[in-house]
C-alpha positions in Angstrom: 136.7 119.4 95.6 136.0 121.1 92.1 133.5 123.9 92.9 134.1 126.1 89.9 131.4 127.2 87.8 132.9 125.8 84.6 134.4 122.3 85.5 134.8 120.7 81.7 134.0 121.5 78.0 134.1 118.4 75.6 132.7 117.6 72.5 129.3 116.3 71.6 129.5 112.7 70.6 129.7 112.0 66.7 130.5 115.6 66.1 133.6 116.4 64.2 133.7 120.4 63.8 135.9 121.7 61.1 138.0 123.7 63.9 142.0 123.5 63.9 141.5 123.5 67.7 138.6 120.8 67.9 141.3 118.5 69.4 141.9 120.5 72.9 138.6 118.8 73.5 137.9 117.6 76.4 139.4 120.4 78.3 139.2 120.4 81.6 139.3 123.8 84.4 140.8 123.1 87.7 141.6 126.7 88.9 139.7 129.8 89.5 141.5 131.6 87.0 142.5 130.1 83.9 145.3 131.8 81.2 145.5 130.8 77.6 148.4 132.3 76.0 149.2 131.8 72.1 150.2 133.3 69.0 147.7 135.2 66.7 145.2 133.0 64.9 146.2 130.2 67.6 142.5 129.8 68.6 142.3 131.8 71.8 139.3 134.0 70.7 137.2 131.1 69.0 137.9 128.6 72.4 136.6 131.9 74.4 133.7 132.6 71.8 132.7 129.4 72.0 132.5 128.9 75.7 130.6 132.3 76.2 128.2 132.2 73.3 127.3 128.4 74.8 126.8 130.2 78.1 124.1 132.4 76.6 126.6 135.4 76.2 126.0 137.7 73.1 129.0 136.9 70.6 130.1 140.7 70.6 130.3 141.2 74.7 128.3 141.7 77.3 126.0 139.6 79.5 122.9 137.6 78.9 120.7 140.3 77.9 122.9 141.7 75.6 121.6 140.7 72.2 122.7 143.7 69.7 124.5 142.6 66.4 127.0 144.3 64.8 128.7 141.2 61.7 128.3 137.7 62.3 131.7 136.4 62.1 131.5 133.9 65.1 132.1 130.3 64.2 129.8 128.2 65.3 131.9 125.5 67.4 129.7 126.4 70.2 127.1 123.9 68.7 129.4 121.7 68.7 130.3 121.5 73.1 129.5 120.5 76.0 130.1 122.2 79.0 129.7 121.0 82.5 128.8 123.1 85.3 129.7 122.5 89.2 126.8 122.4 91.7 126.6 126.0 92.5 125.3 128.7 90.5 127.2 131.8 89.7 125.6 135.3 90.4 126.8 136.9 86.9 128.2 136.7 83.5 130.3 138.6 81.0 132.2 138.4 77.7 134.4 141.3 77.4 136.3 140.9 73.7 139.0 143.9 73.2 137.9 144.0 69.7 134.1 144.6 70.2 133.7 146.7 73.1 133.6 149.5 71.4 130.0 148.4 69.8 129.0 147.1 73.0 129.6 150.6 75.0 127.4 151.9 71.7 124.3 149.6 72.7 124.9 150.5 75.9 124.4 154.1 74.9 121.4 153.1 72.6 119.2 151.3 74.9 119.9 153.9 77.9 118.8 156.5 75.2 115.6 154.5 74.8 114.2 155.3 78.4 113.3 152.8 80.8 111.8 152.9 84.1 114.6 150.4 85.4 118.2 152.5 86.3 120.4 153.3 83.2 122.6 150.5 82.3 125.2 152.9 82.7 125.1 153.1 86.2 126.4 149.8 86.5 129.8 150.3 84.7 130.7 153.4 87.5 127.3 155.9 86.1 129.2 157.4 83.2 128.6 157.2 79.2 131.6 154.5 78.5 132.1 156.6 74.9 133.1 159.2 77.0 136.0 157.8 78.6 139.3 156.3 76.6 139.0 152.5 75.7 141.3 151.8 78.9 139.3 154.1 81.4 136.3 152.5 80.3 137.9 149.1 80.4 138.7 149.9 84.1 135.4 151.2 85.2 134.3 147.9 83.8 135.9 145.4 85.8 135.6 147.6 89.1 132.0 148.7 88.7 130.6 145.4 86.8 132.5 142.3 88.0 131.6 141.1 91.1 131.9 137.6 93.6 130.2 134.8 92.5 130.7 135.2 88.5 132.0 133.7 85.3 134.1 136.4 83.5 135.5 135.5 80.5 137.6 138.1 79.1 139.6 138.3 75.3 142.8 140.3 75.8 141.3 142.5 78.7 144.9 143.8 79.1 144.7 145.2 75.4 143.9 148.8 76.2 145.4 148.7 80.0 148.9 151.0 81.1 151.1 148.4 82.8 149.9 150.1 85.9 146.4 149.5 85.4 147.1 146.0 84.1 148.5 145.2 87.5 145.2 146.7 88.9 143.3 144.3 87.1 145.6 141.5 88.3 144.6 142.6 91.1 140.8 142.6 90.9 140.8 139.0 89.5 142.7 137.8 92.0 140.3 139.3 94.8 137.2 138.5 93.1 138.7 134.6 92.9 138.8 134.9 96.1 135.3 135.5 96.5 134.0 132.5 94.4 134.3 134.3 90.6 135.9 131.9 88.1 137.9 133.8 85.1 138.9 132.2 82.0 141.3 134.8 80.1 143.3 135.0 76.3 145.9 137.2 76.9 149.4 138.2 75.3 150.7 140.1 78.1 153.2 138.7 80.2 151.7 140.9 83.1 148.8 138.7 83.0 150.3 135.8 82.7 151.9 136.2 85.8 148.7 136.3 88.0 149.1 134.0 91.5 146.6 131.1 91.9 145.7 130.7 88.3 146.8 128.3 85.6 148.5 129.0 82.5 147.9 126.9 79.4 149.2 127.5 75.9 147.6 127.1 72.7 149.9 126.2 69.3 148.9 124.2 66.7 146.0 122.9 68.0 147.4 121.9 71.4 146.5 123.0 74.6 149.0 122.3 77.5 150.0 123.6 80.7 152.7 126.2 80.5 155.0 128.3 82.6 155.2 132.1 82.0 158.7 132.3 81.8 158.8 129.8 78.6 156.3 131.6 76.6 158.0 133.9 73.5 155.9 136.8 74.8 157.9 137.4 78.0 161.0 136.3 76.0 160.7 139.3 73.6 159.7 141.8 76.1 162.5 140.5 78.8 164.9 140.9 75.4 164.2 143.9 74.2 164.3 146.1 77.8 166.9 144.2 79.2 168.9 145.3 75.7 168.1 149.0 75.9 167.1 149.3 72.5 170.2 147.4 70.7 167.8 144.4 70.2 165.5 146.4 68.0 168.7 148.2 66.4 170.1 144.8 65.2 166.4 143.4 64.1 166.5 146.5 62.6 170.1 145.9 60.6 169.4 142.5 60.1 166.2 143.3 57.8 168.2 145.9 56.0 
């Protein structure tokens, strides 16, 4: 039986959203983690807006209750779905976007400067100002510190900032916290990621969404390429262009 958190997104009826990837619709999550790989501008980041903004996320990151505002550039396709949720109800919630986490560690920073009577916000992403650490550390402390069993993590390139080695330590993590009843739905480029055990990899082109195998997407073809070449496969891109 289906017991994810997130079992189905479709569209409402008689809506026709001006979207190049309104036709992936209805899209259905069988897996615990779900991949979408893609070139840039395939749609990865608007499908994972959309889903998280409908979800109550703030379009820039965060949880819930994160409701800062930085440029209104989302589209608005979340008005447009449906999603359907499985009978249980998950524990937690985050949208981490590469591209906006910066702003979001700065209203982190703004509303623990405010003063509360509630612990610092910071003391749930490992107790230490996020600004203060490199996008990767802080990327880390993140998804050890924050995630937790029982949640719906939806993350835009989380691999963006990560060494190869910590990559594989968030592999890691996601795969554990599946495990204990968290549901991931990622957009990644890294072939690292797209590797990750008990998940399901779809890719996105032209408007399509369809299962995929990792070792048929052009991202591990170029990176299997250009190390297994030591460097002549650059040097002849690099004559070729000349």
């Amino acid at each position: 039986m289906n017991n994810l958190f997130v079992k189905s997104i479709r569209l409402k009826a008689d809506t026709f959203p001006a979207n190049p990837i309104a036709g992936i619709f209805p899209l259905d999550l069988n897996h615990p983690i779900t991949l979408i790989a893609g070139d840039n501008g395939a749609g990865k980041s608007t499908l994972l807006e959309a889903i998280a903004v409908k979800l109550g996320c703030n379009p820039e990151g965060g949880g819930k209750n994160f409701r800062f505002n930085t440029e209104s550039t989302h589209s608005d396709l979340h008005n447009h779905i449906i999603i359907s949720k499985g009978y249980r109800k998950e524990k937690d919630l985050f949208f981490y976007r590469a591209e906006t986490f910066y702003n979001f560690s700065s209203e982190v920073r703004r509303l623990d400067s405010a003063g509360s009577f509630d612990p610092e916000i910071k003391s749930y992403y490992g107790g230490r100002d996020l600004h203060t650490l490199s996008h990767g550390e802080a990327m880390e402390s993140l998804y050890q510190n924050r995630f937790k069993a029982n949640g719906i993590y939806i993350l835009d390139e989380p691999e963006a900032s990560l060494h190869p080695s910590r990559q594989l330590s968030l592999a890691l993590r996601i795969v554990e916290l599946s495990k204990q009843g968290s549901q991931f739905i990622i957009a990644t480029h890294s072939p690292i990621m797209m590797f990750i055990p008990n998940g399901e990899l779809m890719h996105l082109h032209d408007g399509v969404l369809a299962s995929a195998n990792a070792c048929d997407m052009e991202a591990y073809s170029i990176y299997k390429a250009v190390i297994n070449s030591n460097g002549q496969y650059l040097e002849k891109l690099i004559s070729d262009n000349e």
